[in-house]
C-alpha positions as CSV (number, residue, x, y, z in Angstrom):
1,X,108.6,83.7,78.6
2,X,106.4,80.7,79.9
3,X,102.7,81.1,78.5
4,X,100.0,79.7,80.8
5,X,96.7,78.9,79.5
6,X,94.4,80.8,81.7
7,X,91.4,78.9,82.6
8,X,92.5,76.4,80.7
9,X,92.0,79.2,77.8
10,X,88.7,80.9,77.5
11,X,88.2,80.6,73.7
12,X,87.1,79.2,72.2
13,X,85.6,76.4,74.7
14,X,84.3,77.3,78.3
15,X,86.5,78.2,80.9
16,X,88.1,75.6,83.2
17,X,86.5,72.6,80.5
18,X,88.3,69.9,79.4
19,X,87.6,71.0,75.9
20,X,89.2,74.2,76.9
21,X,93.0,72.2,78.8
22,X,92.9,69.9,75.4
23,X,92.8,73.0,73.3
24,X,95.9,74.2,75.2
25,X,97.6,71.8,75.3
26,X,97.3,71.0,71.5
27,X,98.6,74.7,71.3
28,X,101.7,74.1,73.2
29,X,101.5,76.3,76.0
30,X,103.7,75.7,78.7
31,X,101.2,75.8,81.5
32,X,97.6,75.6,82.0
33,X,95.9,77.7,84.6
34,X,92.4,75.7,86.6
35,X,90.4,76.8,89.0
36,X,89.7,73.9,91.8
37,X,86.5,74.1,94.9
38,X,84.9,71.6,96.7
39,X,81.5,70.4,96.9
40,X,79.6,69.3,99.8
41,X,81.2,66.0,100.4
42,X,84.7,67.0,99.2
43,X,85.1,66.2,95.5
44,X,87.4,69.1,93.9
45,X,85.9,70.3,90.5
46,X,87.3,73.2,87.9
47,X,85.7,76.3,88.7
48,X,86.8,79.9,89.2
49,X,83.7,81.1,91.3
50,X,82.0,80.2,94.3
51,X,78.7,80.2,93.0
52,X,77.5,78.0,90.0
53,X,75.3,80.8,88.3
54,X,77.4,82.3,86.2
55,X,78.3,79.9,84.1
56,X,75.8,76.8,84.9
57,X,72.4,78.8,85.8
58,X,72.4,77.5,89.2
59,X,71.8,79.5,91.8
60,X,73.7,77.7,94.3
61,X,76.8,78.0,96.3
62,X,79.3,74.5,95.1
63,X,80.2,73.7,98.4
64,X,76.4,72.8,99.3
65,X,76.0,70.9,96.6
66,X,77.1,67.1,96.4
67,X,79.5,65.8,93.7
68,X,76.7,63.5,92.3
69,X,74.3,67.0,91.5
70,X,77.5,68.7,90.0
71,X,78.6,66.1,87.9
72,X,75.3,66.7,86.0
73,X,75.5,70.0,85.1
74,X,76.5,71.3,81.3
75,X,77.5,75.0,80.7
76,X,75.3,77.4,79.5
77,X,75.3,77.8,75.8
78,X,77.6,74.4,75.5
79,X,75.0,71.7,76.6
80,X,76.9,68.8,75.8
81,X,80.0,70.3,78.1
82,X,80.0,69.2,81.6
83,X,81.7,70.5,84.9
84,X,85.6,69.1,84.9
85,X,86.4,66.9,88.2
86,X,90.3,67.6,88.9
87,X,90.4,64.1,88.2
88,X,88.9,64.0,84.7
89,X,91.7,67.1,83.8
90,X,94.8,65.4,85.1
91,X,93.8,62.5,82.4
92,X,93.1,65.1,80.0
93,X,96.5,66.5,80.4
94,X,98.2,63.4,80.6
95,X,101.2,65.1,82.1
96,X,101.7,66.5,78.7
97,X,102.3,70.1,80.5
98,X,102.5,72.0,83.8
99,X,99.4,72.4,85.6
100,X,98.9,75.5,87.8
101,X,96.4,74.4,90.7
102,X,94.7,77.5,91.9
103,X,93.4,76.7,94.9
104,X,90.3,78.9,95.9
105,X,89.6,78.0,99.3
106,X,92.8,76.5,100.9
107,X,93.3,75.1,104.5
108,X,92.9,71.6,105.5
109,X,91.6,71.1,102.1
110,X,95.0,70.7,100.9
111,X,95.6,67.8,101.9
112,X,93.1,65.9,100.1
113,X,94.6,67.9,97.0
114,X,97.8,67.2,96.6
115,X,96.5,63.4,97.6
116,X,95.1,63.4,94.4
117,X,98.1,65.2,92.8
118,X,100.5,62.8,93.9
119,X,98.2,59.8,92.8
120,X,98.1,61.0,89.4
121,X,102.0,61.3,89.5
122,X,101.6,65.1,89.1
123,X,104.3,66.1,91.9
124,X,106.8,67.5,89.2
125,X,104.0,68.5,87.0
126,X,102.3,71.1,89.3
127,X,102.0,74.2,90.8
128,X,100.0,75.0,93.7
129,X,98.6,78.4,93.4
130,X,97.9,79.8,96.7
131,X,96.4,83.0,97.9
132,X,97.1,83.2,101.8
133,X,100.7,82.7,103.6
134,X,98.9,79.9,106.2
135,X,98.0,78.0,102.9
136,X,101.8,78.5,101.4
137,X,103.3,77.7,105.4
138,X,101.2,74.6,105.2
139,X,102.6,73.2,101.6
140,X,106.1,73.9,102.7
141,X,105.9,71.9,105.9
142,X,103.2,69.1,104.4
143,X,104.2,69.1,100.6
144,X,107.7,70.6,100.2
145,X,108.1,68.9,96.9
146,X,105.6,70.8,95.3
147,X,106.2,74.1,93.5
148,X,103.6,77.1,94.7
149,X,102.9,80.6,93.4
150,X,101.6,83.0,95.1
151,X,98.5,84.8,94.1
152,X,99.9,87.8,95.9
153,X,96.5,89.9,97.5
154,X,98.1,93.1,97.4
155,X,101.7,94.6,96.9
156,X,102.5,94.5,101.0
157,X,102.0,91.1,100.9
158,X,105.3,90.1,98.2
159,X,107.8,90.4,101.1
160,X,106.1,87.9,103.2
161,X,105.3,85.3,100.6
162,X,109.0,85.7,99.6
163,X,110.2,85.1,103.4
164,X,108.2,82.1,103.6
165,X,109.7,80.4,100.7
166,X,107.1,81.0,97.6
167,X,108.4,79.8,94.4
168,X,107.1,82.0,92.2
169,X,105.4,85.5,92.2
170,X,102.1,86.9,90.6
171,X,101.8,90.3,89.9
172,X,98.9,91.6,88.4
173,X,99.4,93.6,85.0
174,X,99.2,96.9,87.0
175,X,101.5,96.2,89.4
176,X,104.4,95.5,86.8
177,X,107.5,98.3,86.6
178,X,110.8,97.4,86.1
179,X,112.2,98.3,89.9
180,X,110.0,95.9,91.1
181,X,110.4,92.7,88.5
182,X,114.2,93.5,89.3
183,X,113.6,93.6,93.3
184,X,112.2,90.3,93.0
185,X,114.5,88.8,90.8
186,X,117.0,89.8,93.1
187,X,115.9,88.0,95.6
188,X,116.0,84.7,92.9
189,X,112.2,84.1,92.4
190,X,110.8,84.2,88.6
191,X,107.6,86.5,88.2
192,X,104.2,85.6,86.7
193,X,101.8,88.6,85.2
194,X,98.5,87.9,85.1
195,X,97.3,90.1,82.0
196,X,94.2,92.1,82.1
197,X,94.5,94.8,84.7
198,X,96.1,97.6,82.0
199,X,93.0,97.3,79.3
200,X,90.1,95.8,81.0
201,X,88.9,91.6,81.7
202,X,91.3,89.2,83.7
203,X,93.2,87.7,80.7
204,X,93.0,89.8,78.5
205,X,96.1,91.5,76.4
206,X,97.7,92.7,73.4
207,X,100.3,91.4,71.4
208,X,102.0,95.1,72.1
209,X,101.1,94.7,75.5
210,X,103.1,90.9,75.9
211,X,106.3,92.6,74.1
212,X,106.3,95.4,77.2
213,X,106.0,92.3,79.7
214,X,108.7,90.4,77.6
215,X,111.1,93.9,77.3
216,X,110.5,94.4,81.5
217,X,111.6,91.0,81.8
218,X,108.7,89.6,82.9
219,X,109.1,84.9,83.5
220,X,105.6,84.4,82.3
221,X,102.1,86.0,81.7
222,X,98.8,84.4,82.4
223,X,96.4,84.8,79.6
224,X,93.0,84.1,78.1
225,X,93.5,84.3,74.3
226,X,96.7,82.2,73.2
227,X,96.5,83.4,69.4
228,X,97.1,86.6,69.7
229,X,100.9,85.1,71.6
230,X,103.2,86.2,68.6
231,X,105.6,83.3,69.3
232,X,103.4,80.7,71.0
């Protein structure tokens, strides 16, 4: 089972930090999960929501605010932690593991992303994480050479990603049953749980609950606490 560091891991450093991708990769994992959006003037940085509040006390939405007033801010409760430009995380890494690239906002963006990807010689070391089948219609025509995974919206929306040539699947953790994990391996695509939807926060699981995913089968679970991983 592939373990991906979700968020980069979200203990014991902030989410999406680099403190929080060189704490994962020090643990081994096998992937580590970021967060990229874009501020005003197009600089990707490592967050998971639109707005900076949560986690930087800034009542703003990123993309209209400009890559010079971003790079400034610190994370609440870590003040000498800084917002992660994709750029600072790809050296961070060092190619060391795979990085999965959720994208959060995708379109014409992409281009400028895997840009930067393929600068950094990350082609083979990535995974675009995509949400919409445009975005994933767009990497296979512009980017063929990069893996993508679907963040699959809802359980209609599996067939479609399949059709259009999605090379791995997300279910969430309420999704899983064993028809469907077979369906899909039938079909020759590997399957991704993100953990959390059974017992509560995005990320979160039991050790129990990783040996159910492992029994069903499951290629991989997307987690937020990588000691309680009985084999990691």
């Amino acid at each position: 089972m592939v373990i991906v560091a979700h968020r980069g891991s979200t203990r014991p450093h902030p989410e999406n930090s680099i403190d929080a991708l060189v704490y994962a990769r020090n643990r081994g994992v096998d992937a580590i999960e970021i967060d990229v959006r874009q501020t005003r003037d197009g600089f990707f940085y490592l967050l998971h929501d639109s707005n900076l509040q949560r986690l930087f006390n800034l009542d703003r939405e990123i993309a209209g605010v400009s890559a010079n007033d971003v790079s400034r801010l610190t994370y609440t409760g870590f003040p000498e932690t800084r917002i992660a430009r994709l750029e600072s995380a790809l050296e961070a890494v060092g190619g060391c593991c795979v990085l999965l690239v959720h994208v959060k906002k995708g379109g014409e963006t992409l281009h400028h992303l895997v840009g930067i990807l393929d600068s950094y010689r990350y082609e083979l070391k990535s995974i675009i994480g995509i949400t919409t089948v445009d975005d994933l219609k767009f990497l296979k025509k512009n980017a063929p050479n990069f893996r993508t995974l679907g963040f699959i919206p809802d359980l209609q929306s599996i067939g479609p990603f399949i059709d259009h040539g999605v090379d791995i699947v997300r279910l969430w953790d309420n999704w899983v049953g064993g028809d469907l994990i077979r369906a899909i391996h039938e079909r020759g695509l590997p399957v991704w749980v993100m953990t959390g939807s059974k017992i509560g926060g995005v990320g979160e699981t039991t050790p129990e609950r990783i040996e159910e995913l492992d029994n069903l089968e499951v290629d991989g679970i997307i987690i937020n606490d990588l000691d309680i991983v009985p084999f990691l």
